[in-house]
N, CA, C and O of each residue as an XYZ file, in Angstrom:
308
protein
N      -6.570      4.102     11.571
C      -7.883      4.563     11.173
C      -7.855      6.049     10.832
O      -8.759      6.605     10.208
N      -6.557      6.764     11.364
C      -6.855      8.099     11.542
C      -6.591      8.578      9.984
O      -7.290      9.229      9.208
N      -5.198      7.936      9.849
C      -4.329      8.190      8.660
C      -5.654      7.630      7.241
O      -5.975      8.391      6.328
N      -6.098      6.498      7.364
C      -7.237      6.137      6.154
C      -8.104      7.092      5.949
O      -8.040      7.562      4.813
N      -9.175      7.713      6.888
C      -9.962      8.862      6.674
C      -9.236     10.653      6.156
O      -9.805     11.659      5.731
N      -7.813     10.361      6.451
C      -7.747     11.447      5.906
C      -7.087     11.333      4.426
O      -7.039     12.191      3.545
N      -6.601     10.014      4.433
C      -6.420      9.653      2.943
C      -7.818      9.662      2.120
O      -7.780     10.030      0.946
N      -8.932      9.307      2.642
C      -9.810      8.942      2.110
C     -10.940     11.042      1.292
O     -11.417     11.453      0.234
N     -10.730     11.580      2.844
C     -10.860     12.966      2.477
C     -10.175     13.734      1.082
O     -10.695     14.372      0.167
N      -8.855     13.378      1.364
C      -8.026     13.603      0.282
C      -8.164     13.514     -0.755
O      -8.151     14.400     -1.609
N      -8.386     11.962     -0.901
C      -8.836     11.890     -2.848
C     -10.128     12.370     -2.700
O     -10.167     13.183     -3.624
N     -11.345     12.419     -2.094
C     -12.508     13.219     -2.177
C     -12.229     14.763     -2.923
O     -12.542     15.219     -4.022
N     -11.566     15.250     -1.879
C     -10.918     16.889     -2.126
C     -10.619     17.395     -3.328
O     -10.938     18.441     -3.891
N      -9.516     15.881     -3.825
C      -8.599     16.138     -4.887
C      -9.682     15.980     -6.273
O      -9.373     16.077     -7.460
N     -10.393     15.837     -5.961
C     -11.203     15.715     -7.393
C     -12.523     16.495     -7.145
O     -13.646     16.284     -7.603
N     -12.143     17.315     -6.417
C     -13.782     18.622     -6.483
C     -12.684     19.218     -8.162
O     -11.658     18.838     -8.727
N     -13.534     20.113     -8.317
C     -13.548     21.085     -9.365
C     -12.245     22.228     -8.340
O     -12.156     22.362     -7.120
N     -11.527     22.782     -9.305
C     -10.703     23.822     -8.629
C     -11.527     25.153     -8.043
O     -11.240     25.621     -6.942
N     -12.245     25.537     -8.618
C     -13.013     26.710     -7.586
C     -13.208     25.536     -6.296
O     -12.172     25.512     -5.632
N     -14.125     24.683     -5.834
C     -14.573     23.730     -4.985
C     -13.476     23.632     -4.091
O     -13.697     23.724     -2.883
N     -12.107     23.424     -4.595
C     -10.869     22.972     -3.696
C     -10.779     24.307     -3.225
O     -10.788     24.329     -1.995
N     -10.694     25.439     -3.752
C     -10.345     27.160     -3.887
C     -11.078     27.084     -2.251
O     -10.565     27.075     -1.132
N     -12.207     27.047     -2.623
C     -13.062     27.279     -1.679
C     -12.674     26.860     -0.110
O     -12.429     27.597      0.845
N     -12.703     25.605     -0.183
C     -12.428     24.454      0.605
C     -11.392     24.412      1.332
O     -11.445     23.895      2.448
N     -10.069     25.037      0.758
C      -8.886     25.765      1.367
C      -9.135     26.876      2.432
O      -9.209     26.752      3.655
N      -9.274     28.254      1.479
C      -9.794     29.295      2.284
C     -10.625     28.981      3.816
O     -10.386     29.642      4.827
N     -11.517     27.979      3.771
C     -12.344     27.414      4.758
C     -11.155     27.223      5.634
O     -10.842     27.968      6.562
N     -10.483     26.080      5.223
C      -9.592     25.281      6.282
C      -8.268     25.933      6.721
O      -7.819     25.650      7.831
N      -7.676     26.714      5.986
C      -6.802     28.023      6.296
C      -7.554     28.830      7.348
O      -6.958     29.085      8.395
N      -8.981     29.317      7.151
C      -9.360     30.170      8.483
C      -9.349     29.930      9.315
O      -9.071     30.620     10.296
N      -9.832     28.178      9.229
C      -9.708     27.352     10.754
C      -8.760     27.244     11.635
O      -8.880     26.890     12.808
N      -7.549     27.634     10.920
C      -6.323     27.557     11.908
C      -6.089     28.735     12.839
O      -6.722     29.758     12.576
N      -5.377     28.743     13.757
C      -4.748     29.952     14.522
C      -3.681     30.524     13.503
O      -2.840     29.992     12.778
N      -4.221     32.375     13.852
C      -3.097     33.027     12.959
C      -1.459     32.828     13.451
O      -1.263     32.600     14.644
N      -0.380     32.910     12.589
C       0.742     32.121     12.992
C       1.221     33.464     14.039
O       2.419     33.298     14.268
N       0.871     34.340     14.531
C       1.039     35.228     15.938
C      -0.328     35.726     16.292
O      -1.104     36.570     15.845
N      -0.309     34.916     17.215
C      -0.707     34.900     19.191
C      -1.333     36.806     19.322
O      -2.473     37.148     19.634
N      -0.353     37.581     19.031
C      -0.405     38.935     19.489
C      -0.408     39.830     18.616
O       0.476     40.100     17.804
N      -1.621     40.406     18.805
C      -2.595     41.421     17.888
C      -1.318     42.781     17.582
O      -1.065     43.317     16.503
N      -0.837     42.990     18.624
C       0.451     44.388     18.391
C       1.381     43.527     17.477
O       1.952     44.076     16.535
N       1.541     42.259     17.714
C       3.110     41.816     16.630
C       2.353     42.134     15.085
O       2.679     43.010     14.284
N       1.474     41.337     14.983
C       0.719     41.169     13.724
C       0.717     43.010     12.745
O       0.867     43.340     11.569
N       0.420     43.892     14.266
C       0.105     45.244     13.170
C       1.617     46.356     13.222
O       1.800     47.442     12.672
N       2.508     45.546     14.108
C       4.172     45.856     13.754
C       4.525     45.554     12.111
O       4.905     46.247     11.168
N       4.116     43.857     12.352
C       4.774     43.679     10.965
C       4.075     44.218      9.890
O       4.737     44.620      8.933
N       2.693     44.315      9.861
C       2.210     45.205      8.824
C       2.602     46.579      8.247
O       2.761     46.962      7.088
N       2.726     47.328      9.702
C       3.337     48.813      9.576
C       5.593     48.626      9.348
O       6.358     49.588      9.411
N       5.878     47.646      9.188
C       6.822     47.242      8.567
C       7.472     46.590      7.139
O       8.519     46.405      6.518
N       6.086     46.402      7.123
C       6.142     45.874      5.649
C       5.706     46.742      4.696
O       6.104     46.754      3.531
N       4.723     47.622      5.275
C       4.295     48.986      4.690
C       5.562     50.138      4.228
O       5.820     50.626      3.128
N       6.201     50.322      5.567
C       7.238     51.163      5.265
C       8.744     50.468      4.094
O       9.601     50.917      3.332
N       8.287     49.194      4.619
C       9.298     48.861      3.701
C       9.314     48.691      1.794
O      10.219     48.443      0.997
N       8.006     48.937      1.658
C       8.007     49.088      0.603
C       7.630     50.203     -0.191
O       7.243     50.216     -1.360
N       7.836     51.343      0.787
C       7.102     52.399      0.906
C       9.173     52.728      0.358
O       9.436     53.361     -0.664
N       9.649     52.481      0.752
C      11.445     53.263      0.708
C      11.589     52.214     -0.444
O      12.299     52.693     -1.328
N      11.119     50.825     -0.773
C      11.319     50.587     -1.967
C      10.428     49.883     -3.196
O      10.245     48.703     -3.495
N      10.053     50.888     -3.656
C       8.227     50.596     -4.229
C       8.684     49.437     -4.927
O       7.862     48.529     -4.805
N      10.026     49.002     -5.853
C       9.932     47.984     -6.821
C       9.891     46.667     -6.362
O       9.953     45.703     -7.125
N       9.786     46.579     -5.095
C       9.629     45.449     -4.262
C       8.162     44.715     -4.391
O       7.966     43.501     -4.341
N       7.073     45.863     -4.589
C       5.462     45.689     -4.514
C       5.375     45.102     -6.174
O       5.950     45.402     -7.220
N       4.162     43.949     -5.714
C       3.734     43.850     -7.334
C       2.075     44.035     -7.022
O       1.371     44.087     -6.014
N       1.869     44.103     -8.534
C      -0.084     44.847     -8.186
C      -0.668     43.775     -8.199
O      -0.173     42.677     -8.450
N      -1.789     44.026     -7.923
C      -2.783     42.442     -7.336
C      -3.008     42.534     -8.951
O      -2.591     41.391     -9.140
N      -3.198     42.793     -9.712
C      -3.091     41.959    -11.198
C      -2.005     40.840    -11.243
O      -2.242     39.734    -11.728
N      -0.828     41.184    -10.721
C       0.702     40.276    -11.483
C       0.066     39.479     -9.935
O      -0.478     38.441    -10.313
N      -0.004     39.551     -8.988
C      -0.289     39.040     -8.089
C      -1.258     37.781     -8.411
O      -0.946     36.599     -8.265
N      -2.622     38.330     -8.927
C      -3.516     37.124     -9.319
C      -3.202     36.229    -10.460
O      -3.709     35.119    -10.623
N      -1.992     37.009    -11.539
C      -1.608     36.069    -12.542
C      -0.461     34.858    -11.849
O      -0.229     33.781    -12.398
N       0.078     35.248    -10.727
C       0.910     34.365    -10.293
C       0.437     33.479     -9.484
O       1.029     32.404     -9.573
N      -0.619     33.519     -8.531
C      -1.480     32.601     -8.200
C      -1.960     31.738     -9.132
O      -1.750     30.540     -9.327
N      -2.755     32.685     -9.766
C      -3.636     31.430    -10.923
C      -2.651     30.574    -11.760
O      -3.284     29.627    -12.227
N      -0.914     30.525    -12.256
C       0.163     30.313    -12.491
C       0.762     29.041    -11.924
O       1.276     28.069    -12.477
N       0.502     29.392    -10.431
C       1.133     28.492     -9.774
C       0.770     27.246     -9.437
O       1.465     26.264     -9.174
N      -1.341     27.507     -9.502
C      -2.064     26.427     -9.079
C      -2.417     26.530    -10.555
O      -3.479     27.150    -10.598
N      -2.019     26.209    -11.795
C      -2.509     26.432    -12.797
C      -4.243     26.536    -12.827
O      -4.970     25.698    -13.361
N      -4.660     27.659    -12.185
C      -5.696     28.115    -12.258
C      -5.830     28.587    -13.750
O      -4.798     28.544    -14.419
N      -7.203     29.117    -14.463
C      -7.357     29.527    -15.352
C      -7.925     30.970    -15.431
O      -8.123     31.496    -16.526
């Protein structure tokens, strides 16, 4: 029964409109626990990822190439 309702969710899902699914994600992504437990690991790796691209800028791409590769990947428009 468990596995049918979420098949059944599924094709529901799968045929909203892509903003609708967009949406609908974001929702269900928040719902989860962040993948670390501990507020200091979380702002380590930030201030690590910062510096690290801070010693090598060509590593960073700008939230332009950023949103073209999203919208790319989920062939968003």
């Amino acid at each position: 029964m468990f596995m049918s309702t979420i098949s059944e969710a599924e094709n529901i899902v799968l045929n909203l409109p892509p903003r609708e699914r967009g949406e609908l994600a974001a929702k269900l992504l928040a719902s989860l626990k962040p993948p670390y437990e501990d507020e200091d690991a979380i702002i380590a790796e930030a201030l690590r990822r910062s510096e690290e691209m801070k010693l090598n800028p060509e590593i960073a791409i700008s939230l332009e190439e950023l949103d073209r590769r999203i919208r790319e990947r989920f062939k968003w428009m």
